[in-house]
N, C-alpha and C positions, 0 to 999 in steps of 0.2 A: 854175647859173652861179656861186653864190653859193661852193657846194662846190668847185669846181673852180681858183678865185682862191686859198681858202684852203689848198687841197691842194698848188697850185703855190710858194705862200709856206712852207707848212709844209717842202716839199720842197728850197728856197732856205736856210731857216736849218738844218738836219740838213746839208747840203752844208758851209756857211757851220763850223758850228759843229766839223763830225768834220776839216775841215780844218785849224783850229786844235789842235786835237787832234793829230793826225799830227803837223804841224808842233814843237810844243815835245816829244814825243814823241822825233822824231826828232835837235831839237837835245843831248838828253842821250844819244841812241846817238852820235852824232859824238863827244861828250866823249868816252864808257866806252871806245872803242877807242883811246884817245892812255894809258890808265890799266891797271894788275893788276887781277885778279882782287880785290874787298876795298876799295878804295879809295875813303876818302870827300873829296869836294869842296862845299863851302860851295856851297848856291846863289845865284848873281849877283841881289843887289836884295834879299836876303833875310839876318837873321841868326841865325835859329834855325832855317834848314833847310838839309838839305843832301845832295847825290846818293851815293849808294852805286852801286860800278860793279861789275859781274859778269858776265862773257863779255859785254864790247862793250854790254848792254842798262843802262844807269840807273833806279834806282827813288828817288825823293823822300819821305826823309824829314822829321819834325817833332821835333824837341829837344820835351822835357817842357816845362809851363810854366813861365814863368821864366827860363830854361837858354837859352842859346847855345850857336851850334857855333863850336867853337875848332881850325882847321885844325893848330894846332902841335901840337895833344894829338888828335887826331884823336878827339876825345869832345866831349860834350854838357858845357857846365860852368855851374856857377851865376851867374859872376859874370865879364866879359872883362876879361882880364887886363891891356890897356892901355884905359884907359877912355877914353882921347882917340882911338882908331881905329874909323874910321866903316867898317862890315861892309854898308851898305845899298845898296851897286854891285852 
């Protein structure tokens, strides 16, 4: 009985868990198809990472450490260039 509580819970959070997955998954495919082939977007809530778009699918990148993504220069840079502008939305 004991196995079968924790099999049902095991099978609860793998549900629980690939659905989240899917989910943010699929909010960066919604971004890539509004975007070209190439195109990088800051990710929301983050400031040294940021989505690369390529046929409709998104992949998440990480800036080196240190380094921020700077959407003007569409590169990773060491230092933001207005340091009064909050990237963390």
């Amino acid at each position: 009985m004991l196995n079968l509580k924790l099999g049902v819970l095991l099978g609860c959070l793998l549900l629980v868990a690939s659905s989240a997955l899917s989910a943010s998954v699929g909010d960066y495919e919604e971004l890539c198809r509004l975007f070209k082939n190439g195109t990088k977007v800051r990710k929301p809530g983050t400031c040294d990472q940021y989505i690369q778009c390529y046929d409709g699918d998104g992949t998440v990148l990480t800036c080196p450490s240190n380094q921020f993504f700077n959407p003007s220069k569409d590169a990773c840079v060491s230092t933001m260039d207005n340091t009064n502008k909050y990237c963390g939305n």
